[in-house]
N, C-alpha and C positions, 0 to 999 in steps of 0.2 A: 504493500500500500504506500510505505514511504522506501526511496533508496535514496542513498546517497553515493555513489560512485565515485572515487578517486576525486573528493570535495577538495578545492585550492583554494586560497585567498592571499593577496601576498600584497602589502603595503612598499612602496621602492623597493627598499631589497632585503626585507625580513618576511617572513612567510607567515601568518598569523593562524592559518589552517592548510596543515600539511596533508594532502591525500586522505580524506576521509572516506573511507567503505561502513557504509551501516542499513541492513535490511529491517524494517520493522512492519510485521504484517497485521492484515486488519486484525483488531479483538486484543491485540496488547497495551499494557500500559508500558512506558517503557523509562525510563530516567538517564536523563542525561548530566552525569556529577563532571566535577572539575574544580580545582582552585581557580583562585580569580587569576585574571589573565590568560587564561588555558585557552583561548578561543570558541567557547561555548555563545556566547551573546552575536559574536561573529556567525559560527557553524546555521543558528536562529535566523538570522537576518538574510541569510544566503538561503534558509529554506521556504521561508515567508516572502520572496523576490522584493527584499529593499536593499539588497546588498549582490551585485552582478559577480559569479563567480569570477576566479580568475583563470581557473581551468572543473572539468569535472562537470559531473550532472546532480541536479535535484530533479525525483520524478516524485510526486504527488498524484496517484491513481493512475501511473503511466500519460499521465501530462509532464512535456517538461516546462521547468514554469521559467526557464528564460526562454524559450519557444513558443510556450503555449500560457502565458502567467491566467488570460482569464479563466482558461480553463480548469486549471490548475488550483485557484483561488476559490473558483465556486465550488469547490470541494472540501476547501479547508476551513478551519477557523483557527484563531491567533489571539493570544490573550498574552501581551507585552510585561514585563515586569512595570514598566513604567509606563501605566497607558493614556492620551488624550480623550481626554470629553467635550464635549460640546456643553458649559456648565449653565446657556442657560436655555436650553432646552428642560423641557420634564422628564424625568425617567422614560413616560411612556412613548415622549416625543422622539428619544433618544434611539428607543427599540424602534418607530417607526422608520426612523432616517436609515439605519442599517436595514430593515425592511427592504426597504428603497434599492437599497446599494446592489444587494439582492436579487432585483426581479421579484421579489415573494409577493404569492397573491394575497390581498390585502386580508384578506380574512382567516386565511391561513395563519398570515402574521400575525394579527389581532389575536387568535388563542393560543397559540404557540407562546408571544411575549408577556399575555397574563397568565402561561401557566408557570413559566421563569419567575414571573414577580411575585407568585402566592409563594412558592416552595423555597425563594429566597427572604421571605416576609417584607418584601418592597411593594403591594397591593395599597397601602398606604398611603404611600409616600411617593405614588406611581405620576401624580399631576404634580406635584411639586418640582422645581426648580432645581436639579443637579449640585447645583452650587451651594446648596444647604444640605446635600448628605454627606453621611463621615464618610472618612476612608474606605470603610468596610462596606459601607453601603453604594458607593462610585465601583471597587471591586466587584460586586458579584452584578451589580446592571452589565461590567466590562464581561464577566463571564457568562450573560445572559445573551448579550447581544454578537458573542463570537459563536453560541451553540443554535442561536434564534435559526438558520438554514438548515440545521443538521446535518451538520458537517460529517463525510467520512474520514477526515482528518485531523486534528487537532492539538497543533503545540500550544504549546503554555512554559512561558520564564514566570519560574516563584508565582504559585497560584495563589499561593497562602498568605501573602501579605497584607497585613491589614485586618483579615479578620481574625473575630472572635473564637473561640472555641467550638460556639455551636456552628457561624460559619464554616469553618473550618473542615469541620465534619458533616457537614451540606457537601462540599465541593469534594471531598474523598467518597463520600457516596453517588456526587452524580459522575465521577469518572470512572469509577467502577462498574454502575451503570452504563452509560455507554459503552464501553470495552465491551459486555456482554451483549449489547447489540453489535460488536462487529465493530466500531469504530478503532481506530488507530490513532494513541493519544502519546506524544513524544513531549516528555517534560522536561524541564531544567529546573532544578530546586540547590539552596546550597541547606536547608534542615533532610540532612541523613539518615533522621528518624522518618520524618514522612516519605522518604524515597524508599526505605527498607521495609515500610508497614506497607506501601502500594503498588512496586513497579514488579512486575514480569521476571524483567529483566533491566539490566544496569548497564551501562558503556561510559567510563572513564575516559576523558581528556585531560590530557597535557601537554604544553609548549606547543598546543595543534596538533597533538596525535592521538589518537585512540588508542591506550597502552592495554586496558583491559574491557572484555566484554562479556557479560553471561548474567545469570541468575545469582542469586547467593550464594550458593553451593560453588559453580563454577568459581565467581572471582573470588572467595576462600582457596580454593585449589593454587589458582595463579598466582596468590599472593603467599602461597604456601604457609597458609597460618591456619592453625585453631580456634582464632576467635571468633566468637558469635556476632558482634556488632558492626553493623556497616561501617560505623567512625573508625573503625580499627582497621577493618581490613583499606578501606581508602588511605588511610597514614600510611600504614604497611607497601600497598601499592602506589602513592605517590612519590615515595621516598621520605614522608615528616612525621614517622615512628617517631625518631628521636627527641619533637618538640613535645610528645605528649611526655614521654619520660622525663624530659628537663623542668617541664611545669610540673612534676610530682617531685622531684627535686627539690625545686623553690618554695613549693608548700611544706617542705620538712614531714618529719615524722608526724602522726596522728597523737592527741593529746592522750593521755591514760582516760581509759572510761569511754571513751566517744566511739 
């Protein structure tokens, strides 16, 4: 559903994403981790066509979306870590205007976008003005108005920003959801607990490379460790084992009793 074929991006004369190969078929959730700088926000922007490769393919349901971006597009949906609103539009105005973007027939959209606003408890708040919601409330319209098509595709940088707990756990259920229709959902998260409780499967980047790819089990194997926690085995496989031992260092021993 998504590939990414020998993915390049090169800034004058540093390479920012080197060769990237990654299959992800419909019905998976997938995580894409990395330290900061890894090329992760880059790899995103090349898949969502706002960032032209510099060699390599992006296919999107067998569209390539520097060939084919509308087609490509109308299959996907994208939810930015840092996304624009339109703040003074209303909520509902907001789902209409993407409507739009769309093609969606109007009435279609119309219960499609009120059924987004019950289940995110935005029904409310749905005529009111953008600009007077929190954070959390701007996020989940953002992630209402990327799934408003039904998307057979869907990346998402850091879904979880913003919201609450109960959010939170809206959005880990309606992606799970989807995946179980078939949808093909490629995340980037830098909380390693919500990537270990969700994803399929995992693909590590660094310095633009894909060094590790699999399940939990797999990237345990490649990083030839025992440990159960995703935080672990990513230190293990990025090479910054050592900072977790150093910070247990600087903490000293544990007080008597504690």
């Amino acid at each position: 559903m998504l590939h990414l074929q020998n993915l390049v991006k090169s800034y004058s004369n540093q390479e920012a994403v080197k060769g990237v190969d990654l299959k992800v078929p419909a019905g998976e959730l997938f995580g894409f981790l990395g330290p900061n700088g890894a090329g992760k926000t880059t790899t995103i922007k090349m898949i969502v066509g706002l960032l032209k490769p510099t060699g390599g393919t992006v296919s999107i349901g067998g569209y390539d979306i520097s060939d084919q971006p509308e087609e490509a597009k109308s299959i996907m949906g994208y939810i930015p870590d840092r996304p624009f609103i339109y703040e003074k539009l209303t909520g509902r105005e907001y789902l209409s205007f993407i409507a739009d973007l769309y093609g969606m027939e109007a009435t279609r959209a119309l219960e499609t976008g009120h059924q987004y606003l019950e289940f995110f408890d935005l029904a409310e708040a749905a005529d009111k003005l953008v600009e007077g919601y929190s954070h959390g409330m701007k996020q989940k319209l953002i992630i209402s108005g990327a799934l408003l098509h039904d998307p057979q595709v869907l990346v998402v940088d850091e879904p979880m920003v913003g919201l609450d707990p109960k959010g939170a756990r809206q959005v880990k259920q309606l992606f799970r959801d989807l995946c179980r229709k078939g949808v093909c959902v490629f995340m980037s998260t830098h909380s390693l607990g919500i990537a270990q409780a969700m994803c399929d499967r995992i693909g590590i980047i660094q310095k633009g490379e894909v060094i590790a790819l699999g399940t939990l089990d797999e990237l345990r194997r490649q990083a030839s460790t025992d440990h159960e926690h995703l935080e672990d085995i990513f230190l293990e496989l990025t090479g910054d084992a050592h900072l977790e031992q150093l910070s247990g260092m600087m903490a000293g021993p544990r007080p008597v009793g504690t």
